[in-house]
C-alpha positions as a LaTeX table, in Angstrom:
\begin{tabular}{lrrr}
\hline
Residue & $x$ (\AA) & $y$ (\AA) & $z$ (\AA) \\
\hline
Unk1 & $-193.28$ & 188.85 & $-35.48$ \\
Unk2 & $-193.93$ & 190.53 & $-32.10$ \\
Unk3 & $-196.07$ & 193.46 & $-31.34$ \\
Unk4 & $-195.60$ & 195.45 & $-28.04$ \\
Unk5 & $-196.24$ & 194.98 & $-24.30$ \\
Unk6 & $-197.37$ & 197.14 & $-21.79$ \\
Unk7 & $-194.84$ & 198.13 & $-19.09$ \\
Unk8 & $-197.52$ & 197.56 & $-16.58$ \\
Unk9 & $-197.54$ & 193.56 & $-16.92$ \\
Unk10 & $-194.15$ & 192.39 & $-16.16$ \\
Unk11 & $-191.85$ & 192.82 & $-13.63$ \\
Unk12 & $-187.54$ & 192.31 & $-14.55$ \\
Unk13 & $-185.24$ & 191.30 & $-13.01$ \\
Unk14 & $-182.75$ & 192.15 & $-15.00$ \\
Unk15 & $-178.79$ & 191.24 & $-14.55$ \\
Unk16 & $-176.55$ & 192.55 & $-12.03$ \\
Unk17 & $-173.43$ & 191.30 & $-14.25$ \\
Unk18 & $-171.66$ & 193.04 & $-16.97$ \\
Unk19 & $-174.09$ & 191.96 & $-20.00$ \\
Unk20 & $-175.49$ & 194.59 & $-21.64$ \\
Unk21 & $-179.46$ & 195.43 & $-20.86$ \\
Unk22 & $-180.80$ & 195.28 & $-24.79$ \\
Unk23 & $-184.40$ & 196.47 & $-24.98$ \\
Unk24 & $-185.97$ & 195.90 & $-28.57$ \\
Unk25 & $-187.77$ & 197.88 & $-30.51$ \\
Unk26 & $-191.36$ & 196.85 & $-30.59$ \\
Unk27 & $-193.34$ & 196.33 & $-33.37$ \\
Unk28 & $-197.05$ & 197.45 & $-33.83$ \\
Unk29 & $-198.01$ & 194.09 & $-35.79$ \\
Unk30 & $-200.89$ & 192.32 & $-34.47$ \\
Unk31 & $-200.01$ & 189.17 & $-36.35$ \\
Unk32 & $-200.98$ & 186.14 & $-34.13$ \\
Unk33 & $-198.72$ & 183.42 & $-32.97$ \\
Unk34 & $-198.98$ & 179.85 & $-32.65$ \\
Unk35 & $-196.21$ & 177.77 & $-31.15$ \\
Unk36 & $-196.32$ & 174.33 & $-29.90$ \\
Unk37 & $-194.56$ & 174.34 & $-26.15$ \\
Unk38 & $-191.21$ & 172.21 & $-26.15$ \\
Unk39 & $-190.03$ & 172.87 & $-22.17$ \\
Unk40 & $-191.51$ & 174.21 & $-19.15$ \\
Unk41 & $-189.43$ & 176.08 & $-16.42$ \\
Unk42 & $-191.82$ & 177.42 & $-13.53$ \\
Unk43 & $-190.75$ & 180.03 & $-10.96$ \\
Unk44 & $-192.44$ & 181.97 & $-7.89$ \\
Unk45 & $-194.21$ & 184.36 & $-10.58$ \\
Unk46 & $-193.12$ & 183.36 & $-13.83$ \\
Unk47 & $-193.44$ & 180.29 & $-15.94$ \\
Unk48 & $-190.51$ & 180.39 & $-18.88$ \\
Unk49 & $-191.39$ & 178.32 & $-22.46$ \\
Unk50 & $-189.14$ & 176.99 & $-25.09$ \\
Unk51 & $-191.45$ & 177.17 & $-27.74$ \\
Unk52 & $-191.33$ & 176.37 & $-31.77$ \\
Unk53 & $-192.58$ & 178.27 & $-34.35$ \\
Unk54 & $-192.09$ & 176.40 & $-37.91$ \\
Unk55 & $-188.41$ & 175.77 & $-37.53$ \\
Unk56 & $-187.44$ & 177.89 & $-34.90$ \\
Unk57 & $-186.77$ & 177.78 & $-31.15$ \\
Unk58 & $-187.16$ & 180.66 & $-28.49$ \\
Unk59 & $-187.93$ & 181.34 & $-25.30$ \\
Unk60 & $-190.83$ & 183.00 & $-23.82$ \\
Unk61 & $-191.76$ & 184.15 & $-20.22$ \\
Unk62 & $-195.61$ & 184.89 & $-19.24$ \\
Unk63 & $-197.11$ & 185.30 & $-15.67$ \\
Unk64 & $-197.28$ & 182.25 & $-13.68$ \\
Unk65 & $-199.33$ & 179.61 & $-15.40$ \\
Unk66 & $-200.44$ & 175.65 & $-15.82$ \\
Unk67 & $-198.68$ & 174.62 & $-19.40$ \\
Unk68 & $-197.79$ & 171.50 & $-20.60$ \\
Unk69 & $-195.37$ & 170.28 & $-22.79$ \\
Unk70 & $-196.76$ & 169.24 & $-26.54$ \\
Unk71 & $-199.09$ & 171.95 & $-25.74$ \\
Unk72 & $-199.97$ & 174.57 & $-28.77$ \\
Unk73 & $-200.39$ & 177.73 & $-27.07$ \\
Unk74 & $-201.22$ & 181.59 & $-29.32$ \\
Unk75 & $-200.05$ & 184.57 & $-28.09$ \\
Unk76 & $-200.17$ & 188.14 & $-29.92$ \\
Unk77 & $-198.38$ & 190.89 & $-27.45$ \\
Unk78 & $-194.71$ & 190.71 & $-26.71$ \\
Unk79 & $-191.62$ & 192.21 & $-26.16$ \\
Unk80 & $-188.06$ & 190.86 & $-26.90$ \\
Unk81 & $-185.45$ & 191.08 & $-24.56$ \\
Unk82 & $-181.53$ & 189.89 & $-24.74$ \\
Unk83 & $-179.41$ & 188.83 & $-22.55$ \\
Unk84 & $-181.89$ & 188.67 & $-19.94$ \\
Unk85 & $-181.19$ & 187.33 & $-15.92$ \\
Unk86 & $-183.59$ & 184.94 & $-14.40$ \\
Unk87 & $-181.95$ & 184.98 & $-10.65$ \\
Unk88 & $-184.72$ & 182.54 & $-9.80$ \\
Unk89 & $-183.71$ & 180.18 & $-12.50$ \\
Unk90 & $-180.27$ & 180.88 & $-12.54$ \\
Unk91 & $-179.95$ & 181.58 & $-15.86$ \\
Unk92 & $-178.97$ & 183.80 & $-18.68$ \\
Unk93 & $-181.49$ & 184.13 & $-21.61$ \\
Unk94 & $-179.81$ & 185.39 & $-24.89$ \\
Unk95 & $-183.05$ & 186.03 & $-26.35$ \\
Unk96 & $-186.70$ & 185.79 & $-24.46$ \\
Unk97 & $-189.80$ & 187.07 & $-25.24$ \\
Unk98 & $-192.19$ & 188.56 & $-22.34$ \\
Unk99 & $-196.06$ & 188.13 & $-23.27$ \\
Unk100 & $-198.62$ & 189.96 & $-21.75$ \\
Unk101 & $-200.87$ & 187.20 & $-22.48$ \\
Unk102 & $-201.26$ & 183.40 & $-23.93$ \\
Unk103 & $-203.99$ & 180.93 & $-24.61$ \\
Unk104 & $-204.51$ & 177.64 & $-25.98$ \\
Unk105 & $-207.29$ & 178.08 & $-28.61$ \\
Unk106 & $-206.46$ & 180.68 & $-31.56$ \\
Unk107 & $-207.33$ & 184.62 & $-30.67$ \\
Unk108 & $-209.99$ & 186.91 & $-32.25$ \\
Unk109 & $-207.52$ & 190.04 & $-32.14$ \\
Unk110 & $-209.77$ & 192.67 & $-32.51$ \\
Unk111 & $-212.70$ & 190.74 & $-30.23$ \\
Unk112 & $-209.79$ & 190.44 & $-27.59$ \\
Unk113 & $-208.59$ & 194.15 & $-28.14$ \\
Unk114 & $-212.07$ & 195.15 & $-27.67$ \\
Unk115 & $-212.71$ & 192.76 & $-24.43$ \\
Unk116 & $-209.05$ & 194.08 & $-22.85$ \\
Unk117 & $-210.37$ & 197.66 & $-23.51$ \\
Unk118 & $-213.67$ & 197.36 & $-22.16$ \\
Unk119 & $-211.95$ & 195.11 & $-18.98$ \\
Unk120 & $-209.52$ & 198.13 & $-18.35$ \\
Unk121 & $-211.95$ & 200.53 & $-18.55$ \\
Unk122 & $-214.47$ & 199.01 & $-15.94$ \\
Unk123 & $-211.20$ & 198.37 & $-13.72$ \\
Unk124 & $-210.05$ & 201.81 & $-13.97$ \\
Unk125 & $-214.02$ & 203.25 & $-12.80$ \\
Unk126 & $-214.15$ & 201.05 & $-10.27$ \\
Unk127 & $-210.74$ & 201.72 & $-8.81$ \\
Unk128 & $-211.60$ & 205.43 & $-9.32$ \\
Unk129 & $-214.85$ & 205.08 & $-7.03$ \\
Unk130 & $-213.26$ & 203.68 & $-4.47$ \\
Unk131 & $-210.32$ & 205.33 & $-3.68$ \\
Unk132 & $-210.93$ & 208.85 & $-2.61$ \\
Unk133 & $-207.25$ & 210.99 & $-1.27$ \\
Unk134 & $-206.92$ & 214.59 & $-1.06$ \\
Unk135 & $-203.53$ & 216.49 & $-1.94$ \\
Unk136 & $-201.09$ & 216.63 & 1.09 \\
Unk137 & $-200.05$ & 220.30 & 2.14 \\
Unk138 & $-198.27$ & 221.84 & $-1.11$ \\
Unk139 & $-199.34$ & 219.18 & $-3.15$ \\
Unk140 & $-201.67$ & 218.53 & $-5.81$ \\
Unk141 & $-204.09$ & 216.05 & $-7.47$ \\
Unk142 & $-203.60$ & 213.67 & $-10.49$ \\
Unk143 & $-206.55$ & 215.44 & $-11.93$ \\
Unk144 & $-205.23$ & 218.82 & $-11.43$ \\
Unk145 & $-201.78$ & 217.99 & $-12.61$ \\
Unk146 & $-203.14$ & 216.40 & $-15.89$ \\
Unk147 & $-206.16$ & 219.35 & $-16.22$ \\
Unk148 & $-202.80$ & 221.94 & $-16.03$ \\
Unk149 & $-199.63$ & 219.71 & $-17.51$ \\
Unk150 & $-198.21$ & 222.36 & $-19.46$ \\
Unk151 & $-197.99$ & 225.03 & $-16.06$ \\
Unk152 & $-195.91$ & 222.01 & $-14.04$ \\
Unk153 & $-194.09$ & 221.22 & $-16.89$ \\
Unk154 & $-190.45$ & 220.87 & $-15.35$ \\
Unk155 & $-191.23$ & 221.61 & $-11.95$ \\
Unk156 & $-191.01$ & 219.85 & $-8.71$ \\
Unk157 & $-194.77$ & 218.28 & $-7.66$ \\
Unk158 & $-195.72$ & 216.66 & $-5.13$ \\
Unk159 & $-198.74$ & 214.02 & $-4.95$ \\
Unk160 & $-200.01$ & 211.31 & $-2.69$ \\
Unk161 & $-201.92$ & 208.52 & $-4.18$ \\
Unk162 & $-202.72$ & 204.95 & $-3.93$ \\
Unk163 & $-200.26$ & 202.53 & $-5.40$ \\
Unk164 & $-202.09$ & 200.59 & $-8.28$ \\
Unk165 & $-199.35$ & 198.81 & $-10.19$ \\
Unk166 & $-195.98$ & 198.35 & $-9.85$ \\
Unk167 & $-193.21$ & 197.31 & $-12.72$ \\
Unk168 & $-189.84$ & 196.95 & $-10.94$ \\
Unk169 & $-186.06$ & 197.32 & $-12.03$ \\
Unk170 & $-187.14$ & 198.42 & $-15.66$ \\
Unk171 & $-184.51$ & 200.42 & $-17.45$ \\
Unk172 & $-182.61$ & 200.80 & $-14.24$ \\
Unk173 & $-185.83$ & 202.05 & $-12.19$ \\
Unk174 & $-188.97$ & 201.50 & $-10.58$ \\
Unk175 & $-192.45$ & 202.46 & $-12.30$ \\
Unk176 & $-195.20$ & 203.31 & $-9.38$ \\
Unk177 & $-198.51$ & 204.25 & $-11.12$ \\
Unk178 & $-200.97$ & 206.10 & $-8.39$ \\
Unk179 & $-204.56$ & 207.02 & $-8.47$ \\
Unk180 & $-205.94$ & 208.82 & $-5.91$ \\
Unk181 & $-209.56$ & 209.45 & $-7.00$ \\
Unk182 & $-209.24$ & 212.50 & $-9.29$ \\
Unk183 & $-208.91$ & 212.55 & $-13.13$ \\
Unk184 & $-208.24$ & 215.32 & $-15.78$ \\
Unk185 & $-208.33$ & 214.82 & $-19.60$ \\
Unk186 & $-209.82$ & 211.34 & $-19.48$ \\
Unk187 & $-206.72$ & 210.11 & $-17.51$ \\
Unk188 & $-206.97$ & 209.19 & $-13.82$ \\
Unk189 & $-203.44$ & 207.36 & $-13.16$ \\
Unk190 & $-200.19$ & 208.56 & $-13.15$ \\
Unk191 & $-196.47$ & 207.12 & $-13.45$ \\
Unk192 & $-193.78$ & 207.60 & $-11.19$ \\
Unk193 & $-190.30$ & 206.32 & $-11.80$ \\
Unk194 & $-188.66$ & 205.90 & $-8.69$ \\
Unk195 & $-185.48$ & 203.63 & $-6.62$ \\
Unk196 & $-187.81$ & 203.32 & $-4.22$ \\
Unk197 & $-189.90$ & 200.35 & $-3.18$ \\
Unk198 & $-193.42$ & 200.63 & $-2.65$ \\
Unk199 & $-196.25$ & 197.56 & $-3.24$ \\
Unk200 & $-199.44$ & 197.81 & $-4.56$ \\
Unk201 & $-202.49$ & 199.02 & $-2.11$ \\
Unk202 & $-199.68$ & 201.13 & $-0.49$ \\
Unk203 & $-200.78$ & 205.45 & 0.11 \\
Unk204 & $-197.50$ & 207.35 & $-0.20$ \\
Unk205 & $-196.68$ & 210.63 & $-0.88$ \\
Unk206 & $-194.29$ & 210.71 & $-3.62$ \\
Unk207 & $-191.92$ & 214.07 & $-5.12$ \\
Unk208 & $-190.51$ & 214.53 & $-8.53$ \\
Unk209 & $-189.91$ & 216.42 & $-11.56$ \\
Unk210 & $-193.02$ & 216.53 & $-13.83$ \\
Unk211 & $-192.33$ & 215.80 & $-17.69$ \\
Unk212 & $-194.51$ & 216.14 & $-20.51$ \\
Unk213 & $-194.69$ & 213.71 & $-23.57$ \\
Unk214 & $-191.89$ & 212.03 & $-22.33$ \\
Unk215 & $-190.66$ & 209.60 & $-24.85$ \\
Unk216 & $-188.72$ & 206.23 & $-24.52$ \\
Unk217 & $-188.45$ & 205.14 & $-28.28$ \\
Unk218 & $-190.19$ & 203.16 & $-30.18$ \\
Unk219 & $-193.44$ & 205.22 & $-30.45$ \\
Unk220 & $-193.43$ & 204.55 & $-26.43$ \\
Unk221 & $-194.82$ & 208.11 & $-25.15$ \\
Unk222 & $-195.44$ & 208.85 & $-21.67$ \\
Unk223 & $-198.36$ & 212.30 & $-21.54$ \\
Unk224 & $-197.32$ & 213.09 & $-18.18$ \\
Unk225 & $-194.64$ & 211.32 & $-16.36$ \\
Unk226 & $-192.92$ & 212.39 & $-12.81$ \\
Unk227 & $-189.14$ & 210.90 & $-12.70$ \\
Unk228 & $-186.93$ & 210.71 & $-10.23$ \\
Unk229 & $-189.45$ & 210.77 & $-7.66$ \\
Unk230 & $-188.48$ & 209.74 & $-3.94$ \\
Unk231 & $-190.97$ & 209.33 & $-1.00$ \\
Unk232 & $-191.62$ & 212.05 & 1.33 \\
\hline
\end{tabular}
């Protein structure tokens, strides 16, 4: 039923308690959905749906938005989590479903696919033009990093960038993705998983270990990847 979601469009806050954090495996099925909206629940960022689909009830969570109950609303990205922590609302989800995206006439999947891609890609050029940051002292580009992955492969780098996105407290850490002008095999942003807490439009300098292809199950593969990184 659910396909997956890109990291880079939610942000969880996931429990503090002693429930287990249960990430599901995502599914590549574009199959649409259409589910008619039974409750709303609205938060600072988040708006939270008990939906139905034919007979059955669940709960979905999508960036902040005007729904209505008795509204039919189609959705085709998402990705399941249990035992989820709403500290806003209060309140323990068993089972929710976060989409990266819902509307309230049916979806041309491969027309949308092809509108997200071509959306990205104009973001990511015009991001590219206008942020221009050169390497501190013993550090190195995005571009350079990505043009040589398999030299820094397990080594310390250190690269200062532009804060473009930010996904917070997923799997137990922060994901930072930084541009900072440069690009190298078609690629021109680059993850950092971090504890620390940066916001987006912020130029840090960040230091970590450099992986390569670094997998998180469920076909989720990272090219290049710097963990652990702290702020120097």
């Amino acid at each position: 039923m659910i396909t997956r979601l890109l990291l880079l469009s939610i942000i969880l806050l996931l429990s503090c308690e002693s429930k287990k954090k249960d990430y599901a495996p995502l599914s590549k099925n574009m199959a649409q959905n259409e589910v008619t909206v039974n409750e709303v629940q609205q938060t600072a960022g988040y708006t939270y749906l008990l939906v139905q689909e034919s007979n059955q009830e669940f709960w979905l969570a999508v960036t902040k938005t005007e729904v209505k109950v008795g509204e039919k609303i189609y959705f085709t990205e998402a990705m399941e989590m249990n035992d989820f922590e709403s500290k806003e609302l209060n309140k323990v989800f068993d089972r929710i479903f976060f989409v990266d995206q819902i509307g309230k006439k049916p979806i041309d999947v491969e027309t949308k696919k092809a509108e997200l891609v071509a959306k990205q890609q104009e973001g990511i050029q015009k991001l590219l033009d206008s942020i221009k940051i050169s390497p501190v002292s013993g550090g190195y580009s995005i571009g350079d990093l990505y043009r040589n992955a398999e030299k820094f492969n397990k080594q310390i780098v250190k690269v200062r960038g532009q804060v473009v996105k930010v996904n917070m407290d997923i799997m137990d850490r922060n994901w930072v993705h930084l541009m900072d002008g440069t690009k190298g095999e078609n690629r021109s942003d680059l993850t950092f998983t971090t504890k620390d807490v940066v916001k987006v439009g912020d130029t840090v300098t960040f230091e970590g270990t450099l992986a390569l292809d670094r997998e998180f199950g469920a076909g989720y593969v990272y090219p290049l990847l710097v963990e652990d990184a702290v702020i120097k």
